[in-house]
N, C-alpha and C positions, 0 to 999 in steps of 0.2 A: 363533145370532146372526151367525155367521160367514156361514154361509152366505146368509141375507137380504141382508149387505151387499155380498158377491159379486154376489148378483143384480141389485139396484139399481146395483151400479157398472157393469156387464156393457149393464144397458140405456139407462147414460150414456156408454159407449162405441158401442154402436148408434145412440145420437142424434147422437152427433159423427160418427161414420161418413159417416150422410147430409150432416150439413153439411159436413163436408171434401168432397166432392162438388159441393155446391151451391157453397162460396165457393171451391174451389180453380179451377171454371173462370170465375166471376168475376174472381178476380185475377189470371189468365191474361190475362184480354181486356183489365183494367185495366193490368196492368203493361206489354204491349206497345201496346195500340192510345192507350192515354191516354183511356178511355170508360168512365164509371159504365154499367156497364149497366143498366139498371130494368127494361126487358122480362125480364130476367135470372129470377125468378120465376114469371111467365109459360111460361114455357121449363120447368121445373119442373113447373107444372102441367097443362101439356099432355102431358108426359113421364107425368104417371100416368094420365092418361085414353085416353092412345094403350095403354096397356099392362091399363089396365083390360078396354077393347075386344078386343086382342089374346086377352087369356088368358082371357078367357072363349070365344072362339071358338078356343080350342083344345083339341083332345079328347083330346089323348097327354100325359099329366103331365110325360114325359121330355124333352117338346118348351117346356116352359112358360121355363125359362135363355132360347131365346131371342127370347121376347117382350120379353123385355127390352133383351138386344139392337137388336132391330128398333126397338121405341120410342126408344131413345136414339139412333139412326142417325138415324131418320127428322125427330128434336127437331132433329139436329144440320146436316141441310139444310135447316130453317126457319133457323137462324139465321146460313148462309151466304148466305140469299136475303134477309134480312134487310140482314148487312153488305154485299152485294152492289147491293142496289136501293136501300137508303134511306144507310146509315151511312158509305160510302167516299164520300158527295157533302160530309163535316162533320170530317172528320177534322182540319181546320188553322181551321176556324169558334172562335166565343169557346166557351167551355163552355156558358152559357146555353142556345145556342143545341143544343147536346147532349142537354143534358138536356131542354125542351122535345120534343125530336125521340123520344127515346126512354119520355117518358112517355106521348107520343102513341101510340107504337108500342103499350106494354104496354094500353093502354087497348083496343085494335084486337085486338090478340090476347086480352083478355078477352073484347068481345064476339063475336069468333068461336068463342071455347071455348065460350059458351050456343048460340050458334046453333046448332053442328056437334052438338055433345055433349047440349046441353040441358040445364034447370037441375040437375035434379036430382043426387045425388049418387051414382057409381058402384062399388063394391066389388067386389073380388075378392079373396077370402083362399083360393083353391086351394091356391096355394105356401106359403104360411102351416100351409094344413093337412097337404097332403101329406108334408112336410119332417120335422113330427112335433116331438119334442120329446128330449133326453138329460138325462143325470142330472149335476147340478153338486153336487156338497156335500153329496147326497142330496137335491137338491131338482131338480125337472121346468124344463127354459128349453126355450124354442123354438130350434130345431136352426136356424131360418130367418134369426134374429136375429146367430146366430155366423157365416152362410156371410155375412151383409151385410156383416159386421167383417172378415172373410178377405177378400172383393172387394174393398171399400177399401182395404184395405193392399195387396193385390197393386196396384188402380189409383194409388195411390201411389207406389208403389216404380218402376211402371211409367211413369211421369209424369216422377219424376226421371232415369231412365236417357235416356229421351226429350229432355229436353231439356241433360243435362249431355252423353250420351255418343253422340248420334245428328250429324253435319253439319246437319239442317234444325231438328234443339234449340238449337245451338250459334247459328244465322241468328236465331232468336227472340229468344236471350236478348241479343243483340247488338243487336236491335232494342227492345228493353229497355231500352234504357242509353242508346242513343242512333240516333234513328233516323235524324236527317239523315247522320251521318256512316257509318252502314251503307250507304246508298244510296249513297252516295259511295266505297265501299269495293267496289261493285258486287253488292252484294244485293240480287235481284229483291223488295222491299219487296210489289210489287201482290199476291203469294201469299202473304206472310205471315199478311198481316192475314186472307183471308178463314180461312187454318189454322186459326189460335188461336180463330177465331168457332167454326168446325167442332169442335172440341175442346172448349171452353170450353160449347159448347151441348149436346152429345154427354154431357159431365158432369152437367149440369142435367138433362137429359131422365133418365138415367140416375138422379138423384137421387129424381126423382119414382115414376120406376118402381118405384124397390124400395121407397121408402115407402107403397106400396098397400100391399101383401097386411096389412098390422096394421092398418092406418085406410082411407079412405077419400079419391078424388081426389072433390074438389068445388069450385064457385066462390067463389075469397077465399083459398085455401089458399097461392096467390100472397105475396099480402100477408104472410102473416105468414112466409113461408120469405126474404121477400127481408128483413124487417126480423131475423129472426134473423142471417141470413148478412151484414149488414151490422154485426152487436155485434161479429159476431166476427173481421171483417178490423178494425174500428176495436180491436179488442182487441193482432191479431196483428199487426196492420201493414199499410198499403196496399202491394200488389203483392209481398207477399210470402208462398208455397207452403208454409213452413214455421211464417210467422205465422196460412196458415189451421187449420193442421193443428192448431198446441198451440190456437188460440183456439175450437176445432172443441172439443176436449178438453175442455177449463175449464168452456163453455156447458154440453156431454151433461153432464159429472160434474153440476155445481150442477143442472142442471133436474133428472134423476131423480132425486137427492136432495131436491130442494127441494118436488118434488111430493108427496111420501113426506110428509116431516116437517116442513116448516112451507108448506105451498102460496098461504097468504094473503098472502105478503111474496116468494113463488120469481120473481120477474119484478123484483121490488123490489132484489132481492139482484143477479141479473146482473146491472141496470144500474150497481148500485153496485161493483159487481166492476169493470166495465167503467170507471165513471170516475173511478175507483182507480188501474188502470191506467195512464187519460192523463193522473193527475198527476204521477206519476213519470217516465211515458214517454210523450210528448203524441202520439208518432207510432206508438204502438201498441210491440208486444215487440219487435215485426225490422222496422219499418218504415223507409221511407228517407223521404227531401224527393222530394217530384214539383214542377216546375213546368209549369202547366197554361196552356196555348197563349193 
């Protein structure tokens, strides 16, 4: 019994893995720039179709780490061309006028994901397979699922060093808090923002890639990564790294169990987890007040 419940807890840590990915460069981009991202999914899904493509045209198993790579690099200068052409002309606009913009966006970058990629849906479980499997409790897990948990946490830990212990983390989080008075403080603001895009997209793209190799990237997979990653900052809190992480957690735990043993009410249950939550805590666990332009 022991060991069953390992397993299922192990692959509700694997689910949070990816969403602390997905929402931790969300609230990145939220906490400094003041911008719901919604192409924010999008980014996600292109990250596993660019990796899908990748690692199938790669013939050295040894070389497959950095398809990954590459796909999250490459996610992460679409959405520096992104903040660059479209998102730094709205930054002081009403929100409205945001949010319109950027659902425009994700709509754009759905239909170029059929164009480019076409409908169909792509798979690649190379890394999946190659990776293999070890023994937990005496029972077989996929060795693939552990090294995603170990990369999250390494990108984690490396996230926070980043921005508590580096000068250009220190410029962010200062920008954070307030950005008229950074600029006034003499921080070159105009390279912030595209950073935190690059980073922030770099995570998503990332996100998507290492969710191939067990499923599959296909059109729509958007949608449902962006309304997960939103349970779970309205969980953890807006713009806050720590609120995506435990709300990252909460999510993985309850879906792999809830898929397991009662699946007819496991979506029913998050939401009520969630607005459980915001009645105690209306700003999520570690959320602060934003005032929005």
């Amino acid at each position: 019994m022991l060991d069953v419940i390992t397993t299922y807890f192990l692959n509700g840590i694997f689910f949070a893995s990816i969403l602390f990915l997905i929402t931790s460069g969300l609230t990145l981009i939220f906490s400094v720039a003041g911008i719901v991202n919604f192409a924010h999914g999008c980014l996600y899904m292109i990250g596993a179709y660019i990796a899908a493509i990748l690692i199938k045209a790669t013939p050295n198993p040894m070389l497959l780490p950095f398809t990954f790579i590459i796909s999250a690099l490459l996610v992460g200068i679409i959405g520096v061309i992104i903040e660059r052409g479209l998102i730094k002309w709205i930054y002081k606009r009403p929100v409205d006028y945001q949010l319109l913009l950027l659902f425009g966006v994700s709509l754009i970058l759905q239909d170029f994901t059929r164009i480019i990629f076409g409908p169909q849906p792509l798979s690649s479980s190379e890394p999946f397979i190659y990776s293999g499997t070890i023994e937990i409790l005496g029972r077989p897990y996929p060795l693939y699922n552990i090294i995603v948990i170990i990369v999250s946490f390494i990108i984690g830990i490396s996230l926070w060093l980043f921005l508590y212990k580096t000068k250009l983390g220190k410029y962010i989080r200062a920008c954070s808090l307030d950005r008229e008075m950074s600029s006034a403080l003499g921080i070159n603001t105009s390279y912030i923002f595209p950073t935190i895009f690059l980073i922030g997209a770099t995570l998503g793209g990332l996100s998507g890639a290492l969710i191939l190799p067990p499923t599959v990237a296909m059109l729509g997979m958007d949608a449902d990564a962006l309304i997960e990653a939103f349970v779970v900052i309205t969980i953890g809190g807006l713009g806050s790294i720590k609120g995506a992480l435990i709300g990252s957690i909460i999510i993985g735990i309850i879906r792999a169990f809830g898929i397991v043993y009662i699946p007819e009410i496991e979506l029913a249950i998050i939401y009520l987890v969630m607005a459980a939550i915001l009645i105690v805590r209306p700003r999520g666990l570690f959320g602060k007040e934003y005032r929005v332009a």
